[in-house]
Structure formats: structure tokens, C-alpha cells
C-alpha positions in Angstrom: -25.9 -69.2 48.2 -29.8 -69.4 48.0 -30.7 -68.7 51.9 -28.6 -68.9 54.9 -25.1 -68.8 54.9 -23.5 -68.7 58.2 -19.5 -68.4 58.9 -18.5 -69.8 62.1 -17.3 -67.1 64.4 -13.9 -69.0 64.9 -13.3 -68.6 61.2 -10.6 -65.7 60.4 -10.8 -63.1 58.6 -7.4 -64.4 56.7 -8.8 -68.3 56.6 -11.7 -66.5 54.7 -10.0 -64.7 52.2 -7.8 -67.5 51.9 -10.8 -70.2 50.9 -13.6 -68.3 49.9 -12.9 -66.6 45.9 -16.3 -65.4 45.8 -19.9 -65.4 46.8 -23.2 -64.6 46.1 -25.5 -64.8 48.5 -29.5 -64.5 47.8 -30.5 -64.4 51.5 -28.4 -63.5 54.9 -25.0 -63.9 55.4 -24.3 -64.3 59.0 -20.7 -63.7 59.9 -18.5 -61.6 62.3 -17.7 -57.9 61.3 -14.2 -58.4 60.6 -15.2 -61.3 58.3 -17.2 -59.5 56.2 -15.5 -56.7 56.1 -12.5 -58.6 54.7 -14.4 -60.4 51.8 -16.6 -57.2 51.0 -15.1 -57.3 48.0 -15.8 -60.7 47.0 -19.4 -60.6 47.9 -22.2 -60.2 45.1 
């Protein structure tokens, strides 16, 4: 992702590991704590 991505705050922290494989994201990510905490892994 080449500038904002944004993950609405009603999205899960298991609806996101369940969707999202990976990401790269060139910019912000905007997403609640326990999201990004849960796809740390996947995030480049």
C-alpha cells in the first residue's frame, strides 16, 4: 500500500488475520492496537 491504509476500528483482530496474508505498507497504517499487534508479523 503506497499511502494511507486505514482499518476500520470495528474490524477484529481475528477478521484481520483471517483476510489479510500480508502487507506492505509505504505510508501510515492506521488501525487499532490490537489490530496491529496481531498482523505484526505480516506487515513489511
Amino acid at each position: 500500500m503506497l499511502g494511507l491504509a486505514t482499518i476500520d476500528p470495528a474490524v477484529t483482530p481475528d477478521l484481520a488475520l483471517a483476510t489479510i496474508e500480508s502487507l506492505t505498507v509505504l505510508g501510515a497504517l492506521h488501525a487499532s492496537p490490537a489490530v496491529k499487534a496481531a498482523l505484526a508479523k505480516r506487515i513489511r
